[in-house]
N, C-alpha and C positions, 0 to 999 in steps of 0.2 A: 424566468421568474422562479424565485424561491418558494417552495413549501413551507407554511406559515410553522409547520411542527418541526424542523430544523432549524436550530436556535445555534447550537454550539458542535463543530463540527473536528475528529480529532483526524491532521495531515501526517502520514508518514513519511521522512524527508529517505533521500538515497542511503545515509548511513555511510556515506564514502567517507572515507578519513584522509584521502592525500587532497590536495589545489590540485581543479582540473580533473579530473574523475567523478565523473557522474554529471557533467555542467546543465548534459539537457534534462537532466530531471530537476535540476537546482532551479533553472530557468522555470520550465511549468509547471514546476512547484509555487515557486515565488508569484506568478500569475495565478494560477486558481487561489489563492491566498488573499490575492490582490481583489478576485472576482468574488470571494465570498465576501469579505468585508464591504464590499460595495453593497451588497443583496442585505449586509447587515447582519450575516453571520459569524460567530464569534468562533474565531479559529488557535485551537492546542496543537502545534507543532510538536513533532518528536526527531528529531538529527542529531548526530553526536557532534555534525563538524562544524565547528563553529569557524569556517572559513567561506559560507554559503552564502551566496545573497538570503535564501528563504531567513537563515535566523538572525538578519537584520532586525534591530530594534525595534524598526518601523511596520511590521509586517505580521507576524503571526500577533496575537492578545497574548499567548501563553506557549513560548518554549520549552522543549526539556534538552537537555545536551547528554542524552541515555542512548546506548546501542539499542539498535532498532530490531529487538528480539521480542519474539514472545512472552518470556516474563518479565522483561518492565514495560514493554505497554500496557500488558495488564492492568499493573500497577496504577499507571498513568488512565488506564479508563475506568479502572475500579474508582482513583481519585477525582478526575474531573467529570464523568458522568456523563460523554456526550453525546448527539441525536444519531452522528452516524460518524462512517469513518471511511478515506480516500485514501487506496491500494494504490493506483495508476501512479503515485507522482514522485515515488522515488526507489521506481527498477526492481531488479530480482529481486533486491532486502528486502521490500516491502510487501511485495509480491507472496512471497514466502512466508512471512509475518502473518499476513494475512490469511494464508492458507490455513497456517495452523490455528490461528485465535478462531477463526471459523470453523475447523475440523476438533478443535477440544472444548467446543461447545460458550468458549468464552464470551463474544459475541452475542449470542443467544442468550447467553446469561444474564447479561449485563443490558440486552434492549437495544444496542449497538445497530443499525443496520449499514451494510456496506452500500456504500453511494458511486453511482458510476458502473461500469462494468463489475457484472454477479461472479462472485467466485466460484461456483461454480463453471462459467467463462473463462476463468483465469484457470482454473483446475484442467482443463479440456487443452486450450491453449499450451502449454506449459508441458505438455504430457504429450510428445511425437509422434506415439501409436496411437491414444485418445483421439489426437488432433485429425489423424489420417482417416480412423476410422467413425469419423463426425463427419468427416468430407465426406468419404464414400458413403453414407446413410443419406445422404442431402444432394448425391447423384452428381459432386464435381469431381472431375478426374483429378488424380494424383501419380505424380512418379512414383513408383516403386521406390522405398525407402525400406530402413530398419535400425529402428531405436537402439542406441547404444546400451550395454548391459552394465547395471546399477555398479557403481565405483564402489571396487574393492576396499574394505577398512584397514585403514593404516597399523587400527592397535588390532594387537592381537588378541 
């Protein structure tokens, strides 16, 4: 059951640009889509690729066909204004999308709450040494691991 105060909810789609990349986020996109419209929620799609089931006609109330970056979602929830907004359903893009609208305060700014798994979940996750050592504080064993060292910058 839906929360009467979420009205209009903005989906971040995978961002994938080629057919076939990304299908199972296209998929459980297209379904939570499917599941807020039922609850009667009005759902703001953002995917660039318009080769997705998700940005069938039939399916979001409001597409955008924008790279799923931080300044034009912005954009996109400065414009549409809405109650919250769903990381999980289109992969690292969005993931990372998310990360940042939430760590430059956008989010917050804007009233936005993130629905589903809290970014700060996503932040932990995402983060190998975080992740390890959130295991080890909560007492489950872990292989011995070591985080790769942050990728060299191409430019000079």
């Amino acid at each position: 059951m839906r929360a009467d105060n979420v009205r209009r909810v903005l989906l971040l789609g995978s961002g994938a640009l080629k057919i076939g990349e990304g299908g199972e986020f296209d998929y459980s996109g297209s379904q939570a889509i499917k599941s807020l419209k039922e609850e009667g929620v009005s759902v703001v799609l953002v995917n660039p690729n318009i080769a997705t089931v998700q940005t069938s006609e039939s399916l979001a109330d409001t597409v955008y066909f924008l790279p799923v970056t931080p300044q034009f979602v912005t954009r996109v929830l400065e414009r549409e204004r809405p109650d919250g907004i769903l990381l999980g359903f289109g992969g690292q893009t969005a993931l990372n999308c998310g990360i940042e609208l939430h760590r430059s305060g956008v989010l917050q700014r804007l009233g936005v709450r993130v629905l589903g798994t809290p970014v700060e979940s996503i932040i932990v996750t995402e983060d190998r040494e975080l992740f390890a050592q959130r295991l080890r504080s909560l007492g489950v064993p872990t292989p011995r691991s070591e985080a790769p060292p942050p990728a060299a910058s191409a430019i000079p």
